[in-house]
C-alpha positions in Angstrom: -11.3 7.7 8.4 -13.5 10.6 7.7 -12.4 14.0 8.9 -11.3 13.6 12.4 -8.1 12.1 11.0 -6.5 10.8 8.0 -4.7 7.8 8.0 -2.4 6.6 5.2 -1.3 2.8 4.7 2.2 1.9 3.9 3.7 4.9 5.0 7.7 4.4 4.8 7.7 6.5 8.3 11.3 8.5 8.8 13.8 5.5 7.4 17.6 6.8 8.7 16.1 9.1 11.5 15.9 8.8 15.2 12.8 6.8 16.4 11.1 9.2 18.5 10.2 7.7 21.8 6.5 6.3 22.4 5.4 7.8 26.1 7.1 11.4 24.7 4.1 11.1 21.5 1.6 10.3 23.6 1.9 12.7 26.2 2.1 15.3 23.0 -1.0 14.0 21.6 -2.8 13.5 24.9 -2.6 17.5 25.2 -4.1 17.7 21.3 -0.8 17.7 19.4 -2.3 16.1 16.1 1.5 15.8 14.6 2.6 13.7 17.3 -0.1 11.6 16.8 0.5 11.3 13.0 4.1 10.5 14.3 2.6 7.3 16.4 0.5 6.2 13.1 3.9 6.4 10.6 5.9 4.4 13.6 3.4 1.6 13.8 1.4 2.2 10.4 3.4 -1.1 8.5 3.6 -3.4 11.0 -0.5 -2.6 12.1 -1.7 -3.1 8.3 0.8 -6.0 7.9 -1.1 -8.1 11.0 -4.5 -6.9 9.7 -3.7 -8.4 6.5 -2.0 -11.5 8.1 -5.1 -11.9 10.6 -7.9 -11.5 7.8 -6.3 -12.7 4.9 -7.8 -9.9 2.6 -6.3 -7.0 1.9 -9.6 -5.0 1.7 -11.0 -6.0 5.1 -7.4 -5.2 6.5 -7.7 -1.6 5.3 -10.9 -1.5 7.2 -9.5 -2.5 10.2 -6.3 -0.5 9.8 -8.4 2.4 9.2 -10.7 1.6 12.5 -7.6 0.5 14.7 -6.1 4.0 14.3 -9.3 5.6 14.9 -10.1 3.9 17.7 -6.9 4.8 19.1 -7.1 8.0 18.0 -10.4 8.8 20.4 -9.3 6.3 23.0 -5.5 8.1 23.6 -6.7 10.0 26.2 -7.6 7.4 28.3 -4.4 5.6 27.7 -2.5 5.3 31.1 0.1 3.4 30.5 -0.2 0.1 31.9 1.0 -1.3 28.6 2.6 -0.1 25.7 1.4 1.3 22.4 2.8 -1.7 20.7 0.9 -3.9 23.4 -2.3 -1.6 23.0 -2.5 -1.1 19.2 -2.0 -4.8 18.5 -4.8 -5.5 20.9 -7.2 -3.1 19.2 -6.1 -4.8 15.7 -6.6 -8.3 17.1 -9.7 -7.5 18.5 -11.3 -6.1 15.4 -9.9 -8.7 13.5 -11.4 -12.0 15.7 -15.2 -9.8 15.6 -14.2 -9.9 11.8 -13.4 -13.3 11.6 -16.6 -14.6 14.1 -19.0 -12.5 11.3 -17.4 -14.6 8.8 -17.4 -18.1 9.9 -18.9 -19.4 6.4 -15.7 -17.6 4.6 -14.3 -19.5 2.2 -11.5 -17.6 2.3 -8.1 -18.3 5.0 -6.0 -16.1 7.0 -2.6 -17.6 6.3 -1.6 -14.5 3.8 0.9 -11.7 4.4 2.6 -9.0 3.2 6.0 -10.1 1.4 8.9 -7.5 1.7 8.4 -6.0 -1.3 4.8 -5.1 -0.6 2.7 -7.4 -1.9 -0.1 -10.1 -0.6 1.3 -13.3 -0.7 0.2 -16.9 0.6 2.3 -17.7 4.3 2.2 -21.8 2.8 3.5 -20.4 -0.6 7.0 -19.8 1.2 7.8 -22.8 2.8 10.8 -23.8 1.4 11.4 -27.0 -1.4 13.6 -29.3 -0.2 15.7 -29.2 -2.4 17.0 -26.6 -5.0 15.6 -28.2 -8.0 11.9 -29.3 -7.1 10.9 -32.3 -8.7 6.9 -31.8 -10.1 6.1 -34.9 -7.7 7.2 -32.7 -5.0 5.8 -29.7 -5.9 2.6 -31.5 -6.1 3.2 -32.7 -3.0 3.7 -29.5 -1.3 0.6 -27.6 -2.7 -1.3 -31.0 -1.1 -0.1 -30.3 2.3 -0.3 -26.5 2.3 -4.1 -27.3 0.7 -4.6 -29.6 3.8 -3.2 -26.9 6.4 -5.5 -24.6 5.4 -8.5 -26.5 5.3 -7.7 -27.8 8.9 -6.7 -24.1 9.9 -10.2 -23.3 9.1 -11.8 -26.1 11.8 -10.2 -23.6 13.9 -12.6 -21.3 16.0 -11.5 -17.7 15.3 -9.8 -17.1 19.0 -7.4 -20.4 18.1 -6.4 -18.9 15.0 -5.2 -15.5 15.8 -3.6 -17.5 18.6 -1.6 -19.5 16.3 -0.6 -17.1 13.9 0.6 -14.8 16.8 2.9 -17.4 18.1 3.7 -19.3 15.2 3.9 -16.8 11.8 4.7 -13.8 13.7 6.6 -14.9 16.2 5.7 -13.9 19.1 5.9 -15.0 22.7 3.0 -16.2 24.6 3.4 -13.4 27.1 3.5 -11.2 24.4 0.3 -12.8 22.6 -1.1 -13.1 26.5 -1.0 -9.2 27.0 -2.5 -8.2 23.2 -5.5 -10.9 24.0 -5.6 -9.3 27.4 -5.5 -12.6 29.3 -3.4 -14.7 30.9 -0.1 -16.7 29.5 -2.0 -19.7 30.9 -4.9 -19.3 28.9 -2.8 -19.0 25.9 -0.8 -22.0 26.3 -4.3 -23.9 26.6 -5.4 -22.3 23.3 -2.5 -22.9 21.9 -2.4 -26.6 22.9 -5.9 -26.9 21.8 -5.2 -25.6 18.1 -2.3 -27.6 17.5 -3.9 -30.9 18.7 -6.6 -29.8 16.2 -4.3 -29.1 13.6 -2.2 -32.0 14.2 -5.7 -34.8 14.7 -7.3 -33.0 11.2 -4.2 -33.4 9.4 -4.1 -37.1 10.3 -7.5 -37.5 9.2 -7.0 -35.6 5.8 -3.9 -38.5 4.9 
């Protein structure tokens, strides 16, 4: 991130300590207390990398994005007025960069359905669906890497806006009014995206049997 402020990926943040509240950071930083904003960036530092990666599906371009979420933010705080929160705000800037990310790459070859296991590393998000049953038979383990071949092939048929859409709601979790307010748009629209992807998902699936 140049000069103007160095951000650092993965940082562990202040494990057994007191979370220090959000507005009381920002109003420090808003008056040009740098350490209060390094405070926000260790707060939100994991879980900001960890939706870059999810979102772009490379760790590379999700540095780039982290890097550039955090600086946009960084320049931008002092216009924050807090209609939203920084959880709300960050994840919009992330998401934002991530969908002009994705629209430059329409002729990828690679997916987005990779994340950050708990121990650190990039793994597949189809690589931990569970077997069902404790002793996988090769047939089925066959099996499974054909379907998770075919959900990603139909998640790409996806336009970029349907994707991060899906992902939101369905691999992180999160509900539509929370995806509504990071897209900055109504819960309405979302549902209608949402609909949309999953009928697409659901008629290329059929197609692919």
């Amino acid at each position: 991130m140049e000069n103007t402020l160095q951000v650092r990926s993965g940082a562990t943040g202040h494990r057994g300590t007191t979370r220090v509240d959000d507005t009381l950071l920002i109003r420090e930083a808003q008056q040009g207390n740098t350490a209060a904003f390094e405070e926000l960036v260790r707060q939100y530092d994991r879980a900001v990398l960890r939706l870059a990666v999810h979102l772009t599906g490379s760790q590379e371009d999700a540095q780039d994005i982290y890097q550039e979420a955090f600086l946009r933010a960084y320049l931008k705080l002092g216009s924050f007025r807090f209609e939203c929160s920084f959880y709300t705000w960050i994840y919009r800037i992330v998401t934002n960069l991530a969908l002009d990310h994705l629209r430059k790459r329409n002729s990828r070859s690679r997916d987005i359905t990779t994340t950050i296991s708990p121990d650190g590393e990039q793994e597949a998000v189809l690589d931990r669906m569970p077997d069902q049953s404790s002793h996988a038979s090769p047939e089925r383990s066959f099996i499974s890497r054909e379907l998770r071949g075919r959900i990603i092939r139909a998640m790409e048929r996806l336009s970029p806006r349907e994707r991060v859409v899906f992902e939101l709601k369905h691999y992180h979790g999160m509900r539509l009014r929370t995806v509504a307010g990071i897209l900055n748009t109504s819960e309405g629209t979302i549902k209608n995206t949402l609909f949309r992807a999953t009928h697409k998902l659901r008629d290329q699936l059929a197609e692919a049997r």
